[in-house]
C-alpha positions in Angstrom: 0.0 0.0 0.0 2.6 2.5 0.9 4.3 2.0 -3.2 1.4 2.3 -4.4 0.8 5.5 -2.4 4.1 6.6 -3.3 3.3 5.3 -7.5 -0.2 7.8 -6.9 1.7 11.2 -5.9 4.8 10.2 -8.5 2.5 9.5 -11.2 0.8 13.7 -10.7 -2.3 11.8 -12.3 -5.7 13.7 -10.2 -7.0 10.2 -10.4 -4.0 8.1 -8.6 -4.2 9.4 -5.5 -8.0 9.3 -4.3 -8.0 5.9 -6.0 -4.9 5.1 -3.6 -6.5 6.2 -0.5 -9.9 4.3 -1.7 -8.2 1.0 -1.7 -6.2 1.7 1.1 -9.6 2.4 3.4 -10.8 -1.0 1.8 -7.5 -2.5 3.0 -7.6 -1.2 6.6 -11.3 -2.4 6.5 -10.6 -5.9 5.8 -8.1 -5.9 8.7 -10.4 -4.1 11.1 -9.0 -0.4 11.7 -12.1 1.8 11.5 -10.1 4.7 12.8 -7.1 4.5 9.6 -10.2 3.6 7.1 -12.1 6.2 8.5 -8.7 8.5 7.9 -8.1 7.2 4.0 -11.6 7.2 3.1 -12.3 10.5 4.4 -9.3 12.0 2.1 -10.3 9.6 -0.7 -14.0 11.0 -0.7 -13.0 14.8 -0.6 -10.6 14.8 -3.7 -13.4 12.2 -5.8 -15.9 15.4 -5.0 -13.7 17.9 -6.2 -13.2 16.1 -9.3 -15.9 14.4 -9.7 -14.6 11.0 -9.5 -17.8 9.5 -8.9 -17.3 5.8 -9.0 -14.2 5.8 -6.6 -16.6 8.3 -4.6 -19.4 5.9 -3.9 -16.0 3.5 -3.4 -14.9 5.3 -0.7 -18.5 6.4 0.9 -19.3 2.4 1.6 -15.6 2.4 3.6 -16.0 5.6 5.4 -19.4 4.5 6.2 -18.0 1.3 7.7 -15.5 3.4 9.8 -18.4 5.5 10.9 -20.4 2.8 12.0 -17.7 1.2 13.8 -16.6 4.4 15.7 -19.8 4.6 17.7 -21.6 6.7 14.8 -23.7 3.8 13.4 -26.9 5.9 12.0 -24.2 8.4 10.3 -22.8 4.8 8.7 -25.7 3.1 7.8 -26.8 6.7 6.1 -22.8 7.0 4.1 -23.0 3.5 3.1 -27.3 3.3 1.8 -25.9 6.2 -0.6 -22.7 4.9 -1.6 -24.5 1.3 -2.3 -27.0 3.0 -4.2 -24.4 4.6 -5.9 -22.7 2.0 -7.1 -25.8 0.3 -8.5 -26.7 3.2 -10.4 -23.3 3.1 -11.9 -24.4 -0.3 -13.1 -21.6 -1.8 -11.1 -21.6 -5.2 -8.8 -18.3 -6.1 -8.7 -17.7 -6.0 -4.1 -22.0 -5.8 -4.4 -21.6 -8.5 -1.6 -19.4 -7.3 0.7 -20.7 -3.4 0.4 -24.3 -5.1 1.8 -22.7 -6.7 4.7 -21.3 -4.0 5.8 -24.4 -2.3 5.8 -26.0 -4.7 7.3 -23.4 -4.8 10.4 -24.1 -0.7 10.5 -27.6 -1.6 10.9 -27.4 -4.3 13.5 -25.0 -1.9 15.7 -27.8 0.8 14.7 -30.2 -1.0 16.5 -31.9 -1.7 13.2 -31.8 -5.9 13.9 -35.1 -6.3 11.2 -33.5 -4.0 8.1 -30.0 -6.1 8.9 -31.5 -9.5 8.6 -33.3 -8.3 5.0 -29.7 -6.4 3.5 -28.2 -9.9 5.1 -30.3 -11.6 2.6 -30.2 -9.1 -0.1 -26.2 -9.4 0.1 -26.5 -13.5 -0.3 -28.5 -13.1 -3.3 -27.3 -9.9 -4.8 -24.2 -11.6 -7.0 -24.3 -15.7 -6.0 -21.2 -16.0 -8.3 -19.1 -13.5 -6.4 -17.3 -16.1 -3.8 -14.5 -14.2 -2.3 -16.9 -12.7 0.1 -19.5 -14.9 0.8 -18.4 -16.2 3.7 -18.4 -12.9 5.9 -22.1 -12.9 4.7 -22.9 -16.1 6.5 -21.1 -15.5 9.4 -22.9 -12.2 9.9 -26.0 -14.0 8.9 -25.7 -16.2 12.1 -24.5 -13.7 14.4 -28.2 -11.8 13.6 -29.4 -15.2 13.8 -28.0 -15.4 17.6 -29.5 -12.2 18.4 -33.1 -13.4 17.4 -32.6 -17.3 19.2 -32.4 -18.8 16.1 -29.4 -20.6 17.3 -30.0 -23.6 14.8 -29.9 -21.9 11.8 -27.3 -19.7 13.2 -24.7 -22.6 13.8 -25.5 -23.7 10.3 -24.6 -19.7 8.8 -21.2 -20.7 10.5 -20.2 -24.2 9.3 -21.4 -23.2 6.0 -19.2 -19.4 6.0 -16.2 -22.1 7.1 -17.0 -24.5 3.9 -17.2 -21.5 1.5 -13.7 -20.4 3.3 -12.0 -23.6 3.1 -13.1 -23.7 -0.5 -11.4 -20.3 -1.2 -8.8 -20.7 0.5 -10.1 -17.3 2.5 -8.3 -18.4 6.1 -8.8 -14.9 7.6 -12.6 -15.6 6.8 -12.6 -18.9 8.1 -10.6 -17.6 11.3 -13.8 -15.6 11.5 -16.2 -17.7 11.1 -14.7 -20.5 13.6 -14.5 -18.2 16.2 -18.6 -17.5 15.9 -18.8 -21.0 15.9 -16.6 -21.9 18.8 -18.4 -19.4 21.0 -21.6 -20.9 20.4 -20.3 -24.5 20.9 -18.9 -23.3 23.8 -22.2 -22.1 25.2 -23.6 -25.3 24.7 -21.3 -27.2 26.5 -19.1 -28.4 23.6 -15.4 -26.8 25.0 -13.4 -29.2 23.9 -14.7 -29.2 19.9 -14.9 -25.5 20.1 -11.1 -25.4 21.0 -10.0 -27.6 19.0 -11.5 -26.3 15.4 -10.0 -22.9 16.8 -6.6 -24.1 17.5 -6.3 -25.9 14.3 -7.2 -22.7 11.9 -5.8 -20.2 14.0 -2.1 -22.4 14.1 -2.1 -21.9 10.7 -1.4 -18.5 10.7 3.1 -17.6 10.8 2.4 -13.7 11.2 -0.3 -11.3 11.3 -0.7 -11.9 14.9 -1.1 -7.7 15.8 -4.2 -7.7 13.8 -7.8 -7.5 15.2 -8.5 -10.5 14.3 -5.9 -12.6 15.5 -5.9 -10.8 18.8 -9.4 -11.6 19.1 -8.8 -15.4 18.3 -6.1 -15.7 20.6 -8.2 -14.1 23.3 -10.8 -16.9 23.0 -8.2 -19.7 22.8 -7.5 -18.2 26.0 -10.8 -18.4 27.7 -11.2 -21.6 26.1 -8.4 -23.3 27.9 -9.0 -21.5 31.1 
């Protein structure tokens, strides 16, 4: 990210730059940093306005949105990322249609908004079927609304299914994810042992990465599960 930073202001192109920043906010996104998305995003969105960039704009309002959300300013979020989604799909675009509706659908579960979640939920599982790299985040979002309505069932399925999809892309942040959803609910219902082992396994996998979000939050439930 920082070369291509560095490629954006050498190149003098008005279009390098805010399309840097856009991609770096979708980068600090995927590992969990709503403050530095919020930062690129934020910078990214104010040079697509002034010249009227307006595909990286509606790029850029679905990550700020995220950040926003994230930060403690979830109706601001769900708002930024409705309009940058709607954006996009005016622009005839679907390419990241999948992962821009889960996002908003986590902005509207932290909004309170539990009924609008579970419908973009859905809506992001059947906007683009084909578009796999993403899929699993769906499902494992899926179940976590499905935990907050009792559906506990169908929301342990949403999880070994967002592990299959994972396993089958090769996605092992994803399924790092998705196994630790599933190894919390195992673990409320009694089933330690399986919990910790599926977690051990995928998150043993890993050789570096360990100061991310993520793999902080993994090894803090391997914890408590061996306590």
């Amino acid at each position: 990210m920082a070369k291509a930073s560095a490629f954006a202001h050498d190149s003098k192109s008005p279009y390098e730059i805010p399309q840097a920043l856009a991609w770096e906010s979708a980068m600090y996104t995927s590992l969990r940093e709503p403050e530095r998305a919020e930062d690129a995003a934020t910078r990214a969105l104010a040079l697509c306005e002034e010249c009227g960039f307006l595909y990286m704009a509606e790029v850029a309002r679905v990550y700020l949105g995220w950040a926003r959300a994230q930060l403690g300013c979830a109706g601001e979020g769900v708002a930024l990322l409705r309009r940058g989604v709607a954006g996009l799909i005016e622009l005839k675009t679907k390419a990241g249609i999948t992962a821009q509706l889960t996002y908003l659908a986590e902005a509207q579960a932290l909004d309170g908004a539990l009924v609008d979640a579970l419908v973009t939920i859905e809506n992001a599982l059947e906007a683009n079927p084909d578009e796999a790299v993403t899929r699993p985040d769906a499902f494992t979002l899926r179940g976590e609304l499905q935990l907050k309505i009792g559906k506990r069932e169908l929301a342990e399925a949403d999880f070994r299914e967002a592990i299959a999809l994972a396993q089958r892309t090769s996605a092992k942040i994803m399924e790092l994810r998705a196994t630790m959803s599933l190894a919390r609910l195992l673990d409320k219902q009694g089933k330690r042992d399986e919990a910790r082992a599926m977690l051990a396994e995928i998150y043993n996998w890993f050789t570096e990465g360990f100061d991310t979000a993520d793999l902080k939050d993994a090894k803090a439930l391997l914890d408590q599960l061996n306590a």
